[in-house]
N, C-alpha and C positions, 0 to 999 in steps of 0.2 A: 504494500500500500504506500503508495509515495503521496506525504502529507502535502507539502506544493501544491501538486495536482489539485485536490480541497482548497488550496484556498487558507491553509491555515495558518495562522502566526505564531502558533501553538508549538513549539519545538518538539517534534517524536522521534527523535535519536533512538533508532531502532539496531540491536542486531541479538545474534542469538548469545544467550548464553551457555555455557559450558555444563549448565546441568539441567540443557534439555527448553522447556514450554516458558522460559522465562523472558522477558524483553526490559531493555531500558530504555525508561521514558522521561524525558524532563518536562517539566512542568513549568513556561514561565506568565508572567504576568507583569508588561512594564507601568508601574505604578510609582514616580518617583518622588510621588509630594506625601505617599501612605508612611505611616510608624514602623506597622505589623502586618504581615501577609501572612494567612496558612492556608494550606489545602486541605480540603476536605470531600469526604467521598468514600463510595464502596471499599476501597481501598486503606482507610481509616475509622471504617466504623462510622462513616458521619460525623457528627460531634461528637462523638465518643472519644476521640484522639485526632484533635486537630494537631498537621504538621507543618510547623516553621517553616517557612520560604525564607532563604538567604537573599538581601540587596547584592549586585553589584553595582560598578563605579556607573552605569549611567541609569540605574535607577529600575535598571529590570530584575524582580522576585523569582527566582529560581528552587527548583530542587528534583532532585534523579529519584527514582526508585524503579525496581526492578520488578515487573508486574507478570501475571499467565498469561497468555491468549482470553482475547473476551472482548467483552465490551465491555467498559467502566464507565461508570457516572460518576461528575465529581463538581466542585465548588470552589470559589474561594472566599477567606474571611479575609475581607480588607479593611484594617481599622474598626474591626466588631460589626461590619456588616457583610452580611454574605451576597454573595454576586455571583453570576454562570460567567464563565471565561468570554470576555467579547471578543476576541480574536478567533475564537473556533467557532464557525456557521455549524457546526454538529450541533443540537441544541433539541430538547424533548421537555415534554410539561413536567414538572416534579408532581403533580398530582397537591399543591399546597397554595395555587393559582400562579406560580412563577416557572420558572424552565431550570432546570440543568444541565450543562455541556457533556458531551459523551465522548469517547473516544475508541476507536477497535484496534485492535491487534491482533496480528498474526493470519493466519488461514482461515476462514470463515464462507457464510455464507455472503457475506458482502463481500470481499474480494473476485476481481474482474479479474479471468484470465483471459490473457489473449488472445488463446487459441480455442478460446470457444465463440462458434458462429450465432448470431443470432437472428433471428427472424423480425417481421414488422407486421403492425397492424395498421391495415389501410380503412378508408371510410367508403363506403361503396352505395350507391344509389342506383335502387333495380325497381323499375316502372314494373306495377302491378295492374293486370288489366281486372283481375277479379275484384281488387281494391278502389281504381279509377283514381289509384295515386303514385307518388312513386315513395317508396320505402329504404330508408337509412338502414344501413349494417355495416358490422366491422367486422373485417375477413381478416383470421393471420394467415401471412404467406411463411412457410419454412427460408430458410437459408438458401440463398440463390433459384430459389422458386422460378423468376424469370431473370434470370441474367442474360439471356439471348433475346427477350423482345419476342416470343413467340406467344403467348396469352395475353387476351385480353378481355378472356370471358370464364367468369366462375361456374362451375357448376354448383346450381343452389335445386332445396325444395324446400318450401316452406308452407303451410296452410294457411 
């Protein structure tokens, strides 16, 4: 999963670990006018153990830790308020009328591989004489369905 791609400002320093399903991920959040940053999330129990984010010299809150494959939801406490990372478009309701940022890792079902073809779903309008209308449908075609330009007519039934 190349974070870029998304869009994210979110640093995911990814590679594998030596004992296996593990990944390193950093956490930042430039906030350089904040006291105190911590992160908070599945990965801490929520508030249950909120974790310190270190400053650096231009005021971005960092910190690594080394997570499974998954998805994680998480937070941060900036100055006693909690906030979803604005820099990650990942973003899902917490279910308490606010949103928390999400992050995946590893192999999943959201990982795109390349080498897999996919198909399209087209809009299709097919005149009904029994209807005395014409009728909306969405046809999927498989994977190179027509790549030569030879169809131009579905086989449909419908009542």
């Amino acid at each position: 999963m190349n974070p870029e791609y998304l869009g994210m400002h979110t640093i995911l320093t990814t590679h594998m670990a030596l004992s296996g399903a593990l990944v390193e991920v950093e956490f930042c959040l430039p906030q350089p006018q904040a006291k105190a940053v911590a992160l908070i999330g599945e990965m801490t129990d929520w508030q249950a153990a909120p974790m310190p984010m270190a400053r650096d010299a231009q005021g971005v809150w960092r910190i690594k830790l080394r997570l499974r494959h998954g998805q994680w939801l998480y937070k941060f406490i900036v100055d006693g308020q909690i906030m979803f990372d604005p820099n990650n478009p990942l973003r899902a309701d917490d279910g308490l009328g606010g949103q928390h940022s999400y992050l995946l890792l590893g192999d999943g079902d959201w990982a795109q591989r390349s080498s897999t073809t996919y198909g399209e779903v087209i809009q299709v309008e097919i005149s009904s004489q029994s209807m005395g209308e014409a009728c909306q449908f969405q046809v999927y075609l498989p994977p190179n369905y027509d790549q030569h330009g030879r169809y131009s007519r579905f086989n449909a039934s419908y009542e």
